[in-house]
C-alpha positions as CSV (number, residue, x, y, z in Angstrom):
1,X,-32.4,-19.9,-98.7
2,X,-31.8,-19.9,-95.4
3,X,-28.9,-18.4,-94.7
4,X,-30.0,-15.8,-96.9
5,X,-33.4,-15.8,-94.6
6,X,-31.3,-15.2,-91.3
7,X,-29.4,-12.5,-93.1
8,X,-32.5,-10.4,-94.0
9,X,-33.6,-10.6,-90.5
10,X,-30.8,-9.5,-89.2
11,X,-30.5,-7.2,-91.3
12,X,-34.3,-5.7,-90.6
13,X,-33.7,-5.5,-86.9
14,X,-30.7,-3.5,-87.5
15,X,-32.3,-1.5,-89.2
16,X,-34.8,-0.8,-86.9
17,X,-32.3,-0.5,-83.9
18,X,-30.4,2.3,-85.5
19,X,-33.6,4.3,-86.3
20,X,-34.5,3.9,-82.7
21,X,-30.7,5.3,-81.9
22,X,-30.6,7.9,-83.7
23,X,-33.6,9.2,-82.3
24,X,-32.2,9.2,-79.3
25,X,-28.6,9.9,-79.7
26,X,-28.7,12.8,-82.5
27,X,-27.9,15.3,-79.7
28,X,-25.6,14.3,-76.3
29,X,-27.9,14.5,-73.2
30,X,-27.2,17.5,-70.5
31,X,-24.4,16.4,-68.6
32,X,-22.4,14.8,-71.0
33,X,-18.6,15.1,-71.0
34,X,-16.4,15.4,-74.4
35,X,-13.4,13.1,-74.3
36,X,-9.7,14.5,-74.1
37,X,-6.4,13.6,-74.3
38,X,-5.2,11.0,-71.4
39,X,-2.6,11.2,-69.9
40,X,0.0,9.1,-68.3
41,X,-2.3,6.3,-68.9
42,X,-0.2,3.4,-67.6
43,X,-2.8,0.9,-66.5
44,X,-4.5,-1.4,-69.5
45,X,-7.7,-3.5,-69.0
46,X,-10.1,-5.2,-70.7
47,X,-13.6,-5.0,-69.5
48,X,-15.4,-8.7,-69.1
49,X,-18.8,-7.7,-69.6
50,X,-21.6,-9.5,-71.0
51,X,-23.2,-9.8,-74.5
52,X,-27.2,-9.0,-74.9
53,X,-29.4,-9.2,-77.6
54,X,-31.8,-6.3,-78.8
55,X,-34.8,-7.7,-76.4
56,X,-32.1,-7.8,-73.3
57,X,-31.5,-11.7,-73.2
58,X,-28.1,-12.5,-72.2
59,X,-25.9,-13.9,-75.4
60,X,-22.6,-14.5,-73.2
61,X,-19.6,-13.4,-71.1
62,X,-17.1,-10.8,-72.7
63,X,-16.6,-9.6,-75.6
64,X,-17.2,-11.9,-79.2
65,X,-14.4,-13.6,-79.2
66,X,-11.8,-12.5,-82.6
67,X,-13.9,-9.5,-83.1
68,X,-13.3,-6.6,-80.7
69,X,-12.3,-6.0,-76.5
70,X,-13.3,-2.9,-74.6
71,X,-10.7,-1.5,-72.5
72,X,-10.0,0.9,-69.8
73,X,-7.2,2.6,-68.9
74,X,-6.0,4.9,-65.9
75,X,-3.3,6.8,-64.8
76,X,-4.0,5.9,-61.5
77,X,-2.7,2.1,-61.4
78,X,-0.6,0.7,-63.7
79,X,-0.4,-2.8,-65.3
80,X,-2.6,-5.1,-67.2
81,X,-5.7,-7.6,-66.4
82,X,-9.2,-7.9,-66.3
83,X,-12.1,-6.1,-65.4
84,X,-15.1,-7.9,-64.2
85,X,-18.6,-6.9,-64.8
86,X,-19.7,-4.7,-61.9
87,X,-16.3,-4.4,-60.1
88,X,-15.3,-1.3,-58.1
89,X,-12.6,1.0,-59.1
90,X,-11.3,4.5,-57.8
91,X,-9.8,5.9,-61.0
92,X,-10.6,9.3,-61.2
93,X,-9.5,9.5,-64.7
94,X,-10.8,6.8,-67.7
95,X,-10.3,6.3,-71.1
96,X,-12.4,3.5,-72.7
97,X,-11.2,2.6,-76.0
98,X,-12.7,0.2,-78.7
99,X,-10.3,-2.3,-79.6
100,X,-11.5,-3.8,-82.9
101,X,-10.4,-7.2,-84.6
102,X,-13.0,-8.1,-87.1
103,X,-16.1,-6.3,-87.4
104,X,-18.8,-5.2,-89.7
105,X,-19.7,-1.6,-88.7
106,X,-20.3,-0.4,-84.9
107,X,-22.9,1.8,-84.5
108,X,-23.5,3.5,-80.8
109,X,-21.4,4.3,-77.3
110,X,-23.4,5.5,-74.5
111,X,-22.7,6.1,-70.5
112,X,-24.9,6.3,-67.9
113,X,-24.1,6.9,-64.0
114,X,-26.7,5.9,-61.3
115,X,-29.4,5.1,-63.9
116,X,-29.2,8.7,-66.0
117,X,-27.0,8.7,-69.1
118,X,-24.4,11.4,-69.1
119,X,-22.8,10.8,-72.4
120,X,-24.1,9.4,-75.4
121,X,-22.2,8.7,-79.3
122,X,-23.3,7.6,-82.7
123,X,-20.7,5.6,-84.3
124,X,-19.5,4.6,-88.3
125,X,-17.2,2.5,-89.7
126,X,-14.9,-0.3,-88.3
127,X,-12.1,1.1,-86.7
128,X,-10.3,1.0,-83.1
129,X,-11.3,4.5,-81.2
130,X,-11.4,6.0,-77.8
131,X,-15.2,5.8,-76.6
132,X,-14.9,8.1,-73.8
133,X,-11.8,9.9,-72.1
134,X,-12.3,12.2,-69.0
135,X,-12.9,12.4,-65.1
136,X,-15.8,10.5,-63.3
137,X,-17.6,11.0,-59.8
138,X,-18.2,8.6,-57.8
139,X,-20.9,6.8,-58.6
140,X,-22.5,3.6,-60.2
141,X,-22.0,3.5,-64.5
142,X,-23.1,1.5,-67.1
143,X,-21.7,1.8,-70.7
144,X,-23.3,0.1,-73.7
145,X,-21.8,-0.6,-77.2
146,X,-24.2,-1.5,-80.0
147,X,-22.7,-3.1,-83.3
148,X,-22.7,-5.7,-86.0
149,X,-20.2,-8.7,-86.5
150,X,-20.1,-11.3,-88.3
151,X,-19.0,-15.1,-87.2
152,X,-18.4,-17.5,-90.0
153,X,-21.4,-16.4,-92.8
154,X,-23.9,-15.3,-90.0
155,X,-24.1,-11.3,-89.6
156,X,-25.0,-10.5,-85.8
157,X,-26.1,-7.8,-84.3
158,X,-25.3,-7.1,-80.5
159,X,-25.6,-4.7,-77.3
160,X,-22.0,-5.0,-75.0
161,X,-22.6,-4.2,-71.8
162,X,-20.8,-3.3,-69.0
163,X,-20.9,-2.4,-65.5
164,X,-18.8,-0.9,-63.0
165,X,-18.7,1.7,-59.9
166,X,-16.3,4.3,-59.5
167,X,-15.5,5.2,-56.0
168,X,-13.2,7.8,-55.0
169,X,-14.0,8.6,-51.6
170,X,-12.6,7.4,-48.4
171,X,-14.6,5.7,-45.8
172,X,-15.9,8.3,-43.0
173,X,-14.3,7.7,-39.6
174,X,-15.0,8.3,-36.0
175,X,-12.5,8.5,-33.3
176,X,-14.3,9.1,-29.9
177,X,-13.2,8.8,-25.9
178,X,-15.4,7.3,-23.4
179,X,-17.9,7.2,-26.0
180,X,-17.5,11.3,-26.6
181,X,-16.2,12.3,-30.2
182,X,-12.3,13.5,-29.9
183,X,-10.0,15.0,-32.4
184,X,-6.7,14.0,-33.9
185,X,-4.0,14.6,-31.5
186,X,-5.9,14.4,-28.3
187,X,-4.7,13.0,-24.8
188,X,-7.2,10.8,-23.3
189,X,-7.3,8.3,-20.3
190,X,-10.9,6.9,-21.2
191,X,-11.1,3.9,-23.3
192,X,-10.7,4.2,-27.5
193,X,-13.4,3.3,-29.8
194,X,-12.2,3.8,-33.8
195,X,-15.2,3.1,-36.6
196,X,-15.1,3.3,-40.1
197,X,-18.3,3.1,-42.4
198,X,-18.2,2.5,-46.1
199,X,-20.0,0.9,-49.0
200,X,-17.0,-0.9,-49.9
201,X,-15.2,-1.1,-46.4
202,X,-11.9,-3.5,-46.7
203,X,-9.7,-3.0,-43.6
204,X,-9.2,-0.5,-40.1
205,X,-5.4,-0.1,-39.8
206,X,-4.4,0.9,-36.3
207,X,-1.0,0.7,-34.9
208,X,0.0,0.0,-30.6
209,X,2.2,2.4,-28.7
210,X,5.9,1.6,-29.7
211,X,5.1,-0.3,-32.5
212,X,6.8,0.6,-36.1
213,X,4.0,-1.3,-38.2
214,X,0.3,-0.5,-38.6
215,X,-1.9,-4.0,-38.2
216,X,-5.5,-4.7,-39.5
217,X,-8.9,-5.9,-38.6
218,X,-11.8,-6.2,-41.3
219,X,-14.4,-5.0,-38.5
220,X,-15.9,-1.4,-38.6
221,X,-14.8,-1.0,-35.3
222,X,-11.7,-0.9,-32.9
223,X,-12.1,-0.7,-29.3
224,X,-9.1,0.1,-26.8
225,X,-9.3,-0.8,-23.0
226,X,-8.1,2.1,-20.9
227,X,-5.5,0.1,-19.1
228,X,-1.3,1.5,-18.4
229,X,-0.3,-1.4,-20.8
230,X,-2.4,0.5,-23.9
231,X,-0.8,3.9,-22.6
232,X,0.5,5.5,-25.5
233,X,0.1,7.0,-29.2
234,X,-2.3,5.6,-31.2
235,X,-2.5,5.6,-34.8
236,X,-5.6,4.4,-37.0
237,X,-7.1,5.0,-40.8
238,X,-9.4,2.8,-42.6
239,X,-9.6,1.8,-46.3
240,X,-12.2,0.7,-48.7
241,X,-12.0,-2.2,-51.1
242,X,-10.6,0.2,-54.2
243,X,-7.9,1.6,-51.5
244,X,-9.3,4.7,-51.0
245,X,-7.7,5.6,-47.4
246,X,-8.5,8.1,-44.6
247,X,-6.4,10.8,-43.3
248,X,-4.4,9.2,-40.1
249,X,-5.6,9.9,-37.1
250,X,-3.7,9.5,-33.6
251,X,-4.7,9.9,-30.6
252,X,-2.1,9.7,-26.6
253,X,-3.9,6.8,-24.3
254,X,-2.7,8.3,-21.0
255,X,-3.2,5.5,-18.2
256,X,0.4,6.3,-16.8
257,X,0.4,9.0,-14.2
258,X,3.3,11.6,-13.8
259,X,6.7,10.7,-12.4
260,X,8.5,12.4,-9.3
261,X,12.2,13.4,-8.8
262,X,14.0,15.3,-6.5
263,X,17.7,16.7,-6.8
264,X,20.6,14.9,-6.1
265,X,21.0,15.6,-2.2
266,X,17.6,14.5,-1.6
267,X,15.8,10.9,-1.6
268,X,12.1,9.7,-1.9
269,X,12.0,8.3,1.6
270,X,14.4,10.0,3.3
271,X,16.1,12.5,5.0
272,X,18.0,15.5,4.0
273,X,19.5,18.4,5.7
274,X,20.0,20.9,3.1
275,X,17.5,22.9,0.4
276,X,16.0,20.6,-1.6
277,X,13.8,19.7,-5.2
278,X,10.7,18.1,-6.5
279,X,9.3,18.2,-9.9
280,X,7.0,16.4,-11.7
281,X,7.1,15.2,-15.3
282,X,4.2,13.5,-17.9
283,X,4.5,12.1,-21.6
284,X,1.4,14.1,-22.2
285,X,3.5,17.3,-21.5
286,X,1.7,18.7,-18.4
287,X,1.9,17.7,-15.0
288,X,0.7,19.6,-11.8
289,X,3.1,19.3,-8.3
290,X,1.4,19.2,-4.7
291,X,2.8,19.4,-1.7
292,X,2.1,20.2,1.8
293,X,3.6,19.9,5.4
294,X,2.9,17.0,7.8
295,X,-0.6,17.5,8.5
296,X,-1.2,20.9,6.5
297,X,-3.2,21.1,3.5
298,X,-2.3,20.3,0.0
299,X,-1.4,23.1,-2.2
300,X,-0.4,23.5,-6.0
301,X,3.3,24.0,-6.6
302,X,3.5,24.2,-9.8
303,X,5.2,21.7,-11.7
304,X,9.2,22.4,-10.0
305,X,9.3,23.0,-6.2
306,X,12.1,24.0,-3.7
307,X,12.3,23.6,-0.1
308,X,14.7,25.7,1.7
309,X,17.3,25.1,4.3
310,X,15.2,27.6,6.3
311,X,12.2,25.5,6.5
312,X,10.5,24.0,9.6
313,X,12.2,20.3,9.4
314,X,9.8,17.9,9.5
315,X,8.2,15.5,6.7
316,X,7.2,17.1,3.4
317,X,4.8,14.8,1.2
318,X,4.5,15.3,-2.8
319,X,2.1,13.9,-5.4
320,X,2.0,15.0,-9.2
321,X,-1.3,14.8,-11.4
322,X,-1.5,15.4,-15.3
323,X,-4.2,16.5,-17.6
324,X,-6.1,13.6,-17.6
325,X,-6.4,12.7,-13.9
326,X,-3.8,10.4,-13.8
327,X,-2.1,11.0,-10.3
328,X,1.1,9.2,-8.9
329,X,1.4,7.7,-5.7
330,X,2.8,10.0,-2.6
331,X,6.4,10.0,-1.8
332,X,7.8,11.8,1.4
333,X,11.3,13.6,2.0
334,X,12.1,14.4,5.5
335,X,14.1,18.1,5.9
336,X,15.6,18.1,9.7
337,X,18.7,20.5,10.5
338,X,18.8,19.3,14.0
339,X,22.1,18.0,15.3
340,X,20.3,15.1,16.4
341,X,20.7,14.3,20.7
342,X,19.4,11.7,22.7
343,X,19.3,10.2,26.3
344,X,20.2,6.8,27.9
345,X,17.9,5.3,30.6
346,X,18.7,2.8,33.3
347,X,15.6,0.5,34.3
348,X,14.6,0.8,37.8
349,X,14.1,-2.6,37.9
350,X,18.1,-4.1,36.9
351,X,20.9,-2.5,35.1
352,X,19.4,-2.6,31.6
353,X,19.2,0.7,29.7
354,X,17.3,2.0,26.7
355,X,18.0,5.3,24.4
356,X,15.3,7.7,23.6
357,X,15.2,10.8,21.2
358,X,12.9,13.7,20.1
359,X,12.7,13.5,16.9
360,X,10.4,10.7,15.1
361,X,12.5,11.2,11.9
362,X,15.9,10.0,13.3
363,X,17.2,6.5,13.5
364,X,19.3,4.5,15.5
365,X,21.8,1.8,15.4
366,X,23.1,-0.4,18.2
367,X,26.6,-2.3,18.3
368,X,26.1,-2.0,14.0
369,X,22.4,-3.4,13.5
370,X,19.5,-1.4,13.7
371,X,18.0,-0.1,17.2
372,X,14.3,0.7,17.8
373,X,14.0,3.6,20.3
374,X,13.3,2.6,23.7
375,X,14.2,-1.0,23.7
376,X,15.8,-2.1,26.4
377,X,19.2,-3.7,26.1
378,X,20.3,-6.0,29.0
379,X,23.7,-7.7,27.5
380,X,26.2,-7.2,29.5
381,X,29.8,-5.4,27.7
382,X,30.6,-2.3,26.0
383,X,27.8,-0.9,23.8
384,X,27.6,1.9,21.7
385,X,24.7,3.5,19.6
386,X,24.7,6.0,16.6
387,X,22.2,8.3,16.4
388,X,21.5,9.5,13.3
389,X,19.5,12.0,11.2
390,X,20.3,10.6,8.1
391,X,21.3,14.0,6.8
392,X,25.0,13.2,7.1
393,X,24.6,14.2,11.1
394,X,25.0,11.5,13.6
395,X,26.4,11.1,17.2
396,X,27.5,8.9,19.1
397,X,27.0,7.1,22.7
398,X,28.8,4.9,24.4
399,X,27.9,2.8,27.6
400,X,28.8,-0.7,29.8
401,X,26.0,-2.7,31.2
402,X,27.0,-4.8,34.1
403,X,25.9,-7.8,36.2
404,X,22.4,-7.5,38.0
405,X,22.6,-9.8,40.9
406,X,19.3,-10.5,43.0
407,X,18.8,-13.1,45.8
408,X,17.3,-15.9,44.5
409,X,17.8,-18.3,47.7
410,X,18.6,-17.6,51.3
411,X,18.8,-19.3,54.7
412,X,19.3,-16.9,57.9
413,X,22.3,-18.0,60.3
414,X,21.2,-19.3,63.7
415,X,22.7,-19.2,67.0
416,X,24.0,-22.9,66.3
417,X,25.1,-23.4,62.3
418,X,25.9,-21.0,59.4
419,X,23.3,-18.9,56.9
420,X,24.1,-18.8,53.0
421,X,22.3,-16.5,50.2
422,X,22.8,-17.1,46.8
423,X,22.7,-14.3,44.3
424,X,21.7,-15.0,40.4
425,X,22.2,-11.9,37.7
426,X,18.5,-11.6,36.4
427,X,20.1,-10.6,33.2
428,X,22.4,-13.2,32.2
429,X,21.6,-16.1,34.2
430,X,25.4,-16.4,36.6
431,X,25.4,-16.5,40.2
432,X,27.2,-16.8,43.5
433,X,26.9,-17.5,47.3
434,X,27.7,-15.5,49.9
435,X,27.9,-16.7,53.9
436,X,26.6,-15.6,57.0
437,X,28.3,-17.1,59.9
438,X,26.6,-17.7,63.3
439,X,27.4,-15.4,66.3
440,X,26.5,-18.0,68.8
441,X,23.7,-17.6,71.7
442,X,22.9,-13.6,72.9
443,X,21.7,-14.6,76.2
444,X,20.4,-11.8,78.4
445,X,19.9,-11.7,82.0
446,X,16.9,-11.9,84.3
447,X,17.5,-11.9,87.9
448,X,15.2,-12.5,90.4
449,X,16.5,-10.8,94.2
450,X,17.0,-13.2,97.2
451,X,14.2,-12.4,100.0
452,X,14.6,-13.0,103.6
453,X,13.1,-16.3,103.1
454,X,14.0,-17.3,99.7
455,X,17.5,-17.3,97.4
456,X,17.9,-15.2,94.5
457,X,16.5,-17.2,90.7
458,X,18.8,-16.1,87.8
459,X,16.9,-16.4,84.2
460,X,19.2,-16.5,81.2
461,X,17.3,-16.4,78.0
462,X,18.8,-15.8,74.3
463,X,17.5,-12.8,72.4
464,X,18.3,-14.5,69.2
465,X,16.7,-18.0,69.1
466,X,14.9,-18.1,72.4
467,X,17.2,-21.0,74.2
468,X,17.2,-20.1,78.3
469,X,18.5,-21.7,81.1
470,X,18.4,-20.7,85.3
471,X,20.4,-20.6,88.5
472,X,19.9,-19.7,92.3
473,X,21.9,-17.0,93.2
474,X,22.5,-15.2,96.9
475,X,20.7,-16.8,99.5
476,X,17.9,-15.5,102.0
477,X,18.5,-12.4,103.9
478,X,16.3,-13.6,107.2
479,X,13.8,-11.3,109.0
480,X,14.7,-8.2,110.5
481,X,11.7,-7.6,113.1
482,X,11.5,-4.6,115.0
483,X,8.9,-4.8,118.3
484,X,6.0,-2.4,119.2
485,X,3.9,-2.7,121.8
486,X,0.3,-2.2,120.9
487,X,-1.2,-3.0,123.7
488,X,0.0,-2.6,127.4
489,X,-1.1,-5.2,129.8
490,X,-3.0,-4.0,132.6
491,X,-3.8,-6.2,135.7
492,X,-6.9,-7.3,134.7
493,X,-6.1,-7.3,130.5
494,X,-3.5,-8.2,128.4
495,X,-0.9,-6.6,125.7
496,X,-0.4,-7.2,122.4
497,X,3.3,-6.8,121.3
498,X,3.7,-6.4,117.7
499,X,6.9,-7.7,115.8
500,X,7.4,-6.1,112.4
501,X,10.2,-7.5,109.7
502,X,12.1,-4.4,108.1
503,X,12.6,-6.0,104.7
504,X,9.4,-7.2,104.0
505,X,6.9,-6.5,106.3
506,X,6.1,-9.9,107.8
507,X,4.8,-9.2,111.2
508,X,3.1,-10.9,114.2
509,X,1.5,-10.3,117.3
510,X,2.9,-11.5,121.1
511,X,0.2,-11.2,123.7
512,X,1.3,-10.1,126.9
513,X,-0.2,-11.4,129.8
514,X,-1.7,-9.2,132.8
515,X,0.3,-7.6,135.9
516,X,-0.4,-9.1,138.7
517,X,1.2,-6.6,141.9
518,X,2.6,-7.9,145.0
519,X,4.4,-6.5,147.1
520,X,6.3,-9.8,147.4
521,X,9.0,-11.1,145.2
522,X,7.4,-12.6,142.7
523,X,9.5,-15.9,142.3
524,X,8.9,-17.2,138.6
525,X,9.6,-20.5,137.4
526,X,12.1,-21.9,135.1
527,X,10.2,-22.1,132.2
528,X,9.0,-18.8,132.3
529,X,12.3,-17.1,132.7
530,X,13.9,-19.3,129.7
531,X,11.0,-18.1,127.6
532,X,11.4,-14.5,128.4
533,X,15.3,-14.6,127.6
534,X,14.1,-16.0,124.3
535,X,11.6,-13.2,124.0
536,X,13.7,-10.7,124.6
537,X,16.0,-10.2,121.5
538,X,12.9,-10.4,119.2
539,X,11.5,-7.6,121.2
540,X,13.7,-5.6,122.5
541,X,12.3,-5.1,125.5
542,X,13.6,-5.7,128.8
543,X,12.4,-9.7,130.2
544,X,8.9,-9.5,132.0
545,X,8.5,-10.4,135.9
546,X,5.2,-11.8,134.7
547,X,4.1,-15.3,132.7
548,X,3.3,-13.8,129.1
549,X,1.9,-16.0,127.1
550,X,2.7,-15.4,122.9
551,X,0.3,-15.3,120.0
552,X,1.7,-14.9,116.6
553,X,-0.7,-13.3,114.0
């Protein structure tokens, strides 16, 4: 009785589950595909969906076991497995087939995307058949199969449901430049942000400069510092869950600024003294020369620049700068045609010498090691210098320094010993004495005349150191008096008779006494006539009858 109870209830709700169906299954709804032919189906899977009873309550996992499996199949994978209730796929192509093992009858198929049904089938009988074949959008889908089984003696009736989202659409992408949106193939030297956005996102592939191999990161975004070391191609795409990939996109990181070279005569640095090259060359393709003269103005050369021999010589600077900015450091080439000519110069000072030259771009060596113009060189020998223009000119000087002996010590010769300087080279330190000998007193002569009352005095004194020394010479001359009378004596007065020395002038006065007249002889006395004999040399006058009495003055 009761099995025969559960029977007839099973059987009424049936019964009243297929009315309902075929009320609303009689005629597909709009939108609904028909199913075709597959083809090169390669891929098998059975769905795991879930079992639900007419009222919606959940009766189990998967299909009832020994009864019947729903599968899928696509062309766009291939092997076998299991689908799981509300996974993801990106087949753009499905069959869904009812695989049957044991069943009563089934009844109903339908298939709805994003909550509408698009396709909907009233089944019969028992047998395995294709539930739906054709293409689906992207979108969220549900398909339901309604039928009746039986397990053991118990008749059952049940909805199998299953869920599952097709997506065949890549993730959207972004590939910007110092935060500005850039396209595919770009050159940048601003830092790299790649994004990817997608329901399903799985992975952003991106791939380094000189890398063969792309690597991943499961964040929606990718930055790349600006930085030489990151200079280079780029590559990126993202992919979703399903696989669904974006188009690559690539983009040149350009951190690395252009490189310089010059033809083979010429040097970065140096000097050349024939036409030469510059040219400037960048990965990214385009790169801008400048040049310019000394202190001139920068101009644009183009990428490939000549300098002829006819140019001013002199010192030519070069930079190059690509698309992006990027410029490379300034390099120099000095152009000089001179035959290059310089000039020795001895110091006033000692016998060292230093070289000059005109020209700021020529170079110098000394005895084989490098000379810096105007240093003085005080090493006594043989030198030689090179002067150079380092455009395969040079010429050469040769020269001798000597000794530069000063006196560093000296003591002057006197009248009595030796003198002695001693010379020292104030370049290398010798030296050597040299000897003044003495020449003995220089006496010169001072005389002194004798007088008439004195000798002659001799003075000899040295003109050298001073020494002196005397002697008496001819003796005294005497007076020579000559007598004038100044006065005549009268017979009341007396005379004066002057005596005057010719020599010197001494002088003295004689007084002569009166005249006393008689016509006698006057007889004098002794005395008086001894005293005018004496008288009368000095005088020179004749002897006086008369007493005269002398007064010198």
């Amino acid at each position: 009785m009761r099995a025969k109870s559960k029977v007839l209830l099973t059987t009424a709700m049936f019964a009243v589950m297929l009315c309902l169906f075929a009320v609303l299954f009689v005629v597909a709804p709009q939108g609904a595909t028909t199913a075709s032919a597959a083809t090169n189906t390669s891929a098998v899977c059975v769905t795991n969906g879930r079992l639900e009873t007419l009222n919606g309550g959940v009766v189990g996992q998967g299909s009832p076991s020994g009864n019947y499996n729903i599968t899928m199949e696509s062309s766009n994978t291939s092997g076998t497995g299991t689908l799981e209730d509300h996974c993801v796929i990106n087949w753009n192509y499905v069959k869904i087939k009812l695989n049957i093992i044991k069943i009563s009858d089934h009844h109903t198929f339908t298939l709805d995307k994003d909550g509408a049904n698009i396709y909907a089938l009233q089944l019969s009988g028992k047998e395995s058949r294709t539930l739906y074949e054709g293409a689906l959008s992207d979108g969220n889908y549900v398909f339901s199969y309604y039928a009746r089984y039986t397990i053991g003696n118990t008749l059952y009736a049940h909805y199998y449901r299953f869920r599952f989202t097709v997506d065949l659409t890549a993730p959207s992408n972004e590939l910007k430049a110092g935060g500005e949106v850039i396209s595919s193939g770009s050159t940048t030297n601003k830092s790299i942000s790649y994004s990817a956005s997608d329901p399903h996102f799985r992975y952003i592939y991106y791939k380094r400069p000189n890398t063969s191999s792309f690597a991943t990161t499961n964040k929606t975004v990718f930055n790349v510092e600006a930085t030489v070391a990151n200079s280079g191609w780029w590559e990126f795409y993202a992919t979703d869950t399903v696989g669904n990939a974006t188009q690559k996109v690539k983009l040149f990181l350009d951190l690395i600024p252009p490189t310089l070279s010059c033809s083979a005569e010429a040097k970065f640095g140096g000097t050349v003294g024939k036409a030469f090259m510059v040219a400037a060359n960048d990965d990214s393709g385009t790169a801008k020369l400048y040049a310019k003269y000394e202190g001139e103005e920068w101009f644009a050369a183009g990428s490939v620049y000549t300098i002829p021999v006819t140019e001013r010589s002199g010192r030519y600077y070069f930079y190059g700068e690509d698309g992006n900015g990027n410029r490379s450091e300034t390099v120099w080439i000095v152009l000089s045609t001179e035959d290059p000519s310089g000039n020795l110069i001895k110091s006033e000072s000692d016998n060292s010498v230093s070289f000059v030259w005109n020209n700021p771009y020529w170079s110098a060596t000394l005895d084989g090691e490098n000379y810096t113009e105007g240093r003085f060189i005080s090493n006594e020998g043989q030198h030689e210098i090179i002067l150079s223009n380092n455009a395969l000119k040079t010429k050469k000087y040769t020269f001798k320094i000597d000794h530069y002996y000063k006196v560093v010590s000296q003591t002057a010769a006197n009248c009595l010993t030796n003198g002695k300087k001693i010379y020292e080279c104030s370049q290398c330190g010798n030296s050597y004495e040299e000897i003044e000998y003495t020449s003995g007193h220089r006496y010169s002569i001072i005389s002194t005349p004798s007088t008439c009352t004195e000798s002659e005095h001799i003075v000899y004194r040295c003109s050298v150191c001073g020494d002196k020394y005397e002697t008496e010479g001819n003796y005294p001359t005497g007076h020579n008096y000559t007598n004038e009378i100044i006065t005549a004596p009268t017979c009341t007065s007396e005379g004066v008779l002057r005596s005057a020395c010719l020599n010197c002038g001494d002088t003295y006065d004689t007084v002569i006494q009166t005249v006393i007249v008689t016509k006698l002889r006057i007889h004098r006395p002794k005395a008086v006539r001894q005293r005018e004999r004496t008288l009368a040399p000095l005088a020179g006058i004749a002897t006086s009858k008369s007493l005269a009495t002398n007064t010198r003055k």
